[in-house]
One Martini backbone bead per residue (centre of mass of N, CA, C, O) as a GRO file, in nm:
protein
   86
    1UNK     BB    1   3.443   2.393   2.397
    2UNK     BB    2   3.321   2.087   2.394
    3UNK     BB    3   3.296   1.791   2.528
    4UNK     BB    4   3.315   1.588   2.255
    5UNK     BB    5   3.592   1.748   2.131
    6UNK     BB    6   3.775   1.638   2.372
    7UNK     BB    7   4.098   1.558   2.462
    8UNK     BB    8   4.233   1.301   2.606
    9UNK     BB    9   4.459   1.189   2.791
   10UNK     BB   10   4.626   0.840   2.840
   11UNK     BB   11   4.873   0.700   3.055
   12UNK     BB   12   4.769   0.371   3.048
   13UNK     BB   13   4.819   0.233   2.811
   14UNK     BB   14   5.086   0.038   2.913
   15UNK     BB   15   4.902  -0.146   3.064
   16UNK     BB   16   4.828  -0.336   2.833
   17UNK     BB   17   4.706  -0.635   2.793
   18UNK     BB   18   4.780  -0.914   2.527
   19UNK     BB   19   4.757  -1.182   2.497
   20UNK     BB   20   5.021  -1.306   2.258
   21UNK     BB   21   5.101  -1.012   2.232
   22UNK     BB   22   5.406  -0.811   2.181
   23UNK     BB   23   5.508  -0.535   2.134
   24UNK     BB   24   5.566  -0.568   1.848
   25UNK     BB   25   5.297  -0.667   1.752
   26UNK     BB   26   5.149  -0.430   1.824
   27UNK     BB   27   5.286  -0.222   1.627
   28UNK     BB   28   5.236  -0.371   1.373
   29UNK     BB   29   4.910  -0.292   1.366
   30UNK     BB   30   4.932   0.010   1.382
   31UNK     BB   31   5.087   0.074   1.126
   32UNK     BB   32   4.816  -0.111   0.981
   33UNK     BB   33   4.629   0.079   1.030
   34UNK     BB   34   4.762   0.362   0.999
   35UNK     BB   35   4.810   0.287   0.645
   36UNK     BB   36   4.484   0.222   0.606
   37UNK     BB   37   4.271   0.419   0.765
   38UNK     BB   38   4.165   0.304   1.059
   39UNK     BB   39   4.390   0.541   1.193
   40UNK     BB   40   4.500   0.764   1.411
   41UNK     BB   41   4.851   0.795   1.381
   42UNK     BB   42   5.209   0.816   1.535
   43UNK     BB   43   5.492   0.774   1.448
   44UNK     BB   44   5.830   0.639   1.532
   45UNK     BB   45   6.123   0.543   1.460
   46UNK     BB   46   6.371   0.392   1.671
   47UNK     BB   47   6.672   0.342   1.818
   48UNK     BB   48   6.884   0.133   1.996
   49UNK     BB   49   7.148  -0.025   2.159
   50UNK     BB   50   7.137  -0.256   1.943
   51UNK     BB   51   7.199  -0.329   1.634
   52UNK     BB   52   6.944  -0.344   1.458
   53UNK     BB   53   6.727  -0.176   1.625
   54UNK     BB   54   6.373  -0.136   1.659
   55UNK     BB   55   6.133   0.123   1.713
   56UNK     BB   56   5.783   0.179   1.778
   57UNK     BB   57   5.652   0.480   1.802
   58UNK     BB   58   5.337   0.553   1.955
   59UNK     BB   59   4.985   0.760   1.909
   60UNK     BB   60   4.666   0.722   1.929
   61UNK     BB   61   4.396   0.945   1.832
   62UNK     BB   62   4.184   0.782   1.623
   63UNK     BB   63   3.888   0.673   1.425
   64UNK     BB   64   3.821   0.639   1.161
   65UNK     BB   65   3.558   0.528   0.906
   66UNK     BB   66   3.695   0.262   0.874
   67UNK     BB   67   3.694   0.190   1.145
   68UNK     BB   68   3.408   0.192   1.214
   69UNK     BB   69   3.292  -0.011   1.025
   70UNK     BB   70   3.446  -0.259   1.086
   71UNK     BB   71   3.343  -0.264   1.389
   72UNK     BB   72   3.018  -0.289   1.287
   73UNK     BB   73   3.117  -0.568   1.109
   74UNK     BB   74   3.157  -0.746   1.363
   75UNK     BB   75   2.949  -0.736   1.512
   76UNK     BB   76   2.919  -0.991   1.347
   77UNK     BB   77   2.916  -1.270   1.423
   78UNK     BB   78   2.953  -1.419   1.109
   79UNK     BB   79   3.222  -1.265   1.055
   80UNK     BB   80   3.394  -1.344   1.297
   81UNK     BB   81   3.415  -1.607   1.258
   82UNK     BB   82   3.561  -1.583   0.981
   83UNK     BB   83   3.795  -1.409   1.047
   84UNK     BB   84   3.917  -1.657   1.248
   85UNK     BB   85   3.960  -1.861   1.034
   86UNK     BB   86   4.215  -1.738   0.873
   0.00000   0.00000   0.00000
């Protein structure tokens, strides 16, 4: 197989830190990007300790080309000012 197509494993995905964004947040858009066709991600919604309680585990393994679109049109300053508007 050649090295372009070769998946890395990365364990250090948990140490990404997002200002203002806990991880609720953050899984709760892994959820909506990988519903909407913009990555390929696994997800397992897990049982906690406490009564209604409830995790969302993933995994992102790639992005879509709805993804790679979506990324390529932000890449335009005039398009990110107006969604950071929203």
């Amino acid at each position: 197989m050649d090295r372009e197509n070769q998946i890395v494993a990365h364990d250090g995905i948990h140490k990404i830190v997002l200002p203002g964004r806990d991880d609720h947040a953050i899984a709760y858009h892994v959820a909506r990007l990988a519903n909407e066709g913009f990555i390929d991600a696994t997800m397992q919604r897990v049982g906690g300790t406490e009564p209604d309680e409830v995790f969302l585990l993933y995994s992102i393994h790639a992005t879509e080309w709805p993804g790679h679109d979506l990324l390529e049109h932000l890449r335009d300053k005039a398009v990110m000012e107006r969604a950071k508007g929203c």
